[in-house]
C-alpha positions as CSV (number, residue, x, y, z in Angstrom):
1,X,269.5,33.9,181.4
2,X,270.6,36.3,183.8
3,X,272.3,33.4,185.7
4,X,273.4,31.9,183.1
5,X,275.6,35.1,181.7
6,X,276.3,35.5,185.2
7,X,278.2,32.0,185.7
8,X,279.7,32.5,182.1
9,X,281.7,35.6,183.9
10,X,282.7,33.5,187.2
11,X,284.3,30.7,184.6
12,X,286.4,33.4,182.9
13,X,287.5,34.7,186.3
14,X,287.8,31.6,187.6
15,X,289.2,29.2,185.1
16,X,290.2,31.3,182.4
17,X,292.4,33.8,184.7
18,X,293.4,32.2,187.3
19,X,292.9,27.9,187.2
20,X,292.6,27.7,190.9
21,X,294.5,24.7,192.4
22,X,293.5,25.1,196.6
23,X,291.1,23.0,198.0
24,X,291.1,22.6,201.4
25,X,288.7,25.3,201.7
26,X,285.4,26.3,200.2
27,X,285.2,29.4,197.6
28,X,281.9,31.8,198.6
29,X,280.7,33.2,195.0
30,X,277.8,35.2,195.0
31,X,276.5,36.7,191.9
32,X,275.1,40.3,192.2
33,X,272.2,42.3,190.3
34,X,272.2,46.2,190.6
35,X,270.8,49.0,189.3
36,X,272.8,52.2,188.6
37,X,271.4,55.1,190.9
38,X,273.5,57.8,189.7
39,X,276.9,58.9,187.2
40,X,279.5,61.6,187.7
41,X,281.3,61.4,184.6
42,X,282.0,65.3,183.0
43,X,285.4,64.2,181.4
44,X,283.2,61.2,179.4
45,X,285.9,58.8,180.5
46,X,282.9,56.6,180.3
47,X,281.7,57.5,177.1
48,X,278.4,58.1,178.5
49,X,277.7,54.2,177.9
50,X,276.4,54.0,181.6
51,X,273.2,55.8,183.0
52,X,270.6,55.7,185.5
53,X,268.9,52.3,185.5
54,X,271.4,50.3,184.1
55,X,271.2,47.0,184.8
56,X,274.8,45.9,186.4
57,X,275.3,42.2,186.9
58,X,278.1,40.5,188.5
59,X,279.7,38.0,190.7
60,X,282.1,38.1,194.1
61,X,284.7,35.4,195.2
62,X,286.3,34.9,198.5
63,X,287.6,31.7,200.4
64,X,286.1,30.8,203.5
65,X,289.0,30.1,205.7
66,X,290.4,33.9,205.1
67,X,291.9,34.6,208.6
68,X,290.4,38.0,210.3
69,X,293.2,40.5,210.3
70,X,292.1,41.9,213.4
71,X,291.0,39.3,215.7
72,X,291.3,41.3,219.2
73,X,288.6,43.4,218.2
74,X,285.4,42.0,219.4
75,X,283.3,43.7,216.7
76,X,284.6,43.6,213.5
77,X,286.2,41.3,211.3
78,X,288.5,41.9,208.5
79,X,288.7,39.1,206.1
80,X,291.3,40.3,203.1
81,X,292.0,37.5,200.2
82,X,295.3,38.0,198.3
83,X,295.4,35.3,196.0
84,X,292.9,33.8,193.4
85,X,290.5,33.6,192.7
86,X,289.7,36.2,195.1
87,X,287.5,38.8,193.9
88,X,285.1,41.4,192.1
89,X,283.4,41.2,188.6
90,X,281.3,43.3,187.6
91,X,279.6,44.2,183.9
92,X,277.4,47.3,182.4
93,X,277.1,49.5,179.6
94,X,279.8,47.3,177.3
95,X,282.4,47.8,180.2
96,X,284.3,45.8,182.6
97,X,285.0,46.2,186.3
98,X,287.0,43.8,187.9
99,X,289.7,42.9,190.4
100,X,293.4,42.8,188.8
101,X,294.1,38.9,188.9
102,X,297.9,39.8,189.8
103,X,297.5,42.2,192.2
104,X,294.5,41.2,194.8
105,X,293.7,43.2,197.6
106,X,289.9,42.0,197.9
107,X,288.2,42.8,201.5
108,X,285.1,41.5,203.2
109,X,284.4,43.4,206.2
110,X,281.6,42.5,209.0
111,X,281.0,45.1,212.0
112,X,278.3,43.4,214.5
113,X,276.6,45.9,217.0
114,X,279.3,48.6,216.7
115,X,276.6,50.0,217.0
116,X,274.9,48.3,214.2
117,X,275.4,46.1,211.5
118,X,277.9,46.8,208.3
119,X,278.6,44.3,206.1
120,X,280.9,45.2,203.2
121,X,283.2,44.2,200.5
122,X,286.3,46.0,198.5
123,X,288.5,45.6,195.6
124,X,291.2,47.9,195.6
125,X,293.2,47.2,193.3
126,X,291.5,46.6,189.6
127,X,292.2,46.3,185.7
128,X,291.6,49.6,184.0
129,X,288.4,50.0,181.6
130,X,288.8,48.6,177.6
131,X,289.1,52.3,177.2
132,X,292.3,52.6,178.8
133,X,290.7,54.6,181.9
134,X,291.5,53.4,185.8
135,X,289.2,51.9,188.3
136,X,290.6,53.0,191.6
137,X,288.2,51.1,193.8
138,X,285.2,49.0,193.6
139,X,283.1,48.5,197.0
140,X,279.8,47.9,198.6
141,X,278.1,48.4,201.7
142,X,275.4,47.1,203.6
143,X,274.1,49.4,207.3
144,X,271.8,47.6,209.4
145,X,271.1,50.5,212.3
146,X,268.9,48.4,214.6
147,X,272.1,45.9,214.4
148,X,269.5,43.0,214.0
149,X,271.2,41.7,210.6
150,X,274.5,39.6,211.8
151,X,274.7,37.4,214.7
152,X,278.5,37.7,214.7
153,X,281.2,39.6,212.9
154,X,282.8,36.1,211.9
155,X,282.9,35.8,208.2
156,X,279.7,34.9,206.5
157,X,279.5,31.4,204.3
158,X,276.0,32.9,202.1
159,X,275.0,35.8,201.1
160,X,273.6,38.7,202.9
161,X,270.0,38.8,203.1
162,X,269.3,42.2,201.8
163,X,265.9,42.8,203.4
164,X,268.0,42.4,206.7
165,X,269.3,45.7,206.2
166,X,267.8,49.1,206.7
167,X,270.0,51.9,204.6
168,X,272.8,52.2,203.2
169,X,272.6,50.0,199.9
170,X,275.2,51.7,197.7
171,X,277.7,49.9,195.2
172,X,280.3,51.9,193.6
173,X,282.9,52.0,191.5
174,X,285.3,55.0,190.8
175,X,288.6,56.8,190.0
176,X,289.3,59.8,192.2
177,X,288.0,63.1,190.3
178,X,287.3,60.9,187.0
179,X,284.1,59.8,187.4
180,X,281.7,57.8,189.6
181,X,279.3,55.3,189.4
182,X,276.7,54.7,192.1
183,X,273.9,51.8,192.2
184,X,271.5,49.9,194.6
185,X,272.1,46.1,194.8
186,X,268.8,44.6,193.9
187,X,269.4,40.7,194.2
188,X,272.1,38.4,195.6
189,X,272.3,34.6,195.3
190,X,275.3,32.4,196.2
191,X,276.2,30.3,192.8
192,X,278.1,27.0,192.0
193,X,281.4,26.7,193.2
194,X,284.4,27.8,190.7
195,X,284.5,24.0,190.3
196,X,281.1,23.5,188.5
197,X,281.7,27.1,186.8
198,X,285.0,26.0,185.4
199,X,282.8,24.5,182.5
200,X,281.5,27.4,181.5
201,X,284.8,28.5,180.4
202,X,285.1,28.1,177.0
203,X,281.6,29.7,176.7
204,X,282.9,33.0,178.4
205,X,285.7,33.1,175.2
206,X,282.6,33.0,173.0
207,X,281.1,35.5,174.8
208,X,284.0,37.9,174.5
209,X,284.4,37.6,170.8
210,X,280.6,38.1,170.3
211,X,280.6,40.6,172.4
């Protein structure tokens, strides 16, 4: 089920927002499980729908021929995306968290032995909440001290594997001084292509209207 609702929300990314057109390379999409750690909210700009252990599910899309933007440095690789379908999704507590389709600034970063591992992705710039209220930024972070959990910084064609990784689990999403939401990624697991998920469009639209 989880999967299911999961690829439902790729197909409305994908082929609802954007009807991607490229194929000379590969789309990566990973679908994401976490579980909200902690909220800052004191202005209820969240309407105190979202609260420890929340279940947030979710998906990521990036190509895999993104160039690194800094190629001269021998430990890290910067991987931004621009254009669709590029990007974050993310759902909990009735509200939406996701990459602005028109404006894409998505990042996957990778930092081998530097000293240790970081892998890492970022969407900077986002659609607001159903509410009206912004999402500045929406990012996670994976540390790996003993820098045992990448082989290279070149960018990654699966997931992560998340018992690779020693500290530093922490997905967030925020807007400045608004509020803050915190949560530990629990599962990650590299789903069908945008091609396959395309025909879960229409579904998505159901979805919506139920939901």
């Amino acid at each position: 089920m989880k999967t299911q609702i999961v690829s439902i929300m790729a197909g409305c990314f994908c082929a609802i927002c954007f009807c991607p057109t490229r194929t000379e390379s590969t789309l990566i999409t990973t679908e994401i499980e976490a579980v909200v750690d902690s909220v800052r909210d004191e202005g209820d700009y969240l309407e105190g729908k979202i609260k420890p252990g929340d279940i947030i599910l979710g998906f990521y899309v990036y190509e895999s021929t993104t160039p690194d933007s800094s190629p001269l440095d021998p430990v890290q690789g910067n991987y931004w995306n621009y254009a669709p379908p590029a990007g974050i999704a993310l759902t909990v507590g009735g509200f939406n968290f996701m990459t602005d389709p028109f404006n894409i600034a998505f990042r996957v970063a990778i930092r081998n032995n530097a000293p240790g591992d970081v892998y890492s992705i970022g969407s900077s710039h986002n659609l607001p909440l159903s509410n009206g209220t912004p999402v500045e930024s929406i990012w996670w972070q994976l540390n790996d001290y003993t820098g045992a959990a990448l082989l290279s910084d070149a960018l990654p064609t699966t997931p992560p594997n998340l018992s690779n990784f020693q500290s530093g689990n922490v997905l967030c999403f925020y807007s400045g001084r608004l509020y803050g939401v915190d949560a530990v990624v629990t599962s990650v697991e590299l789903i069908p292509e945008p091609g396959t998920v395309l025909l879960f469009g229409v579904g998505w639209l159901l979805f919506r209207k139920q939901a």
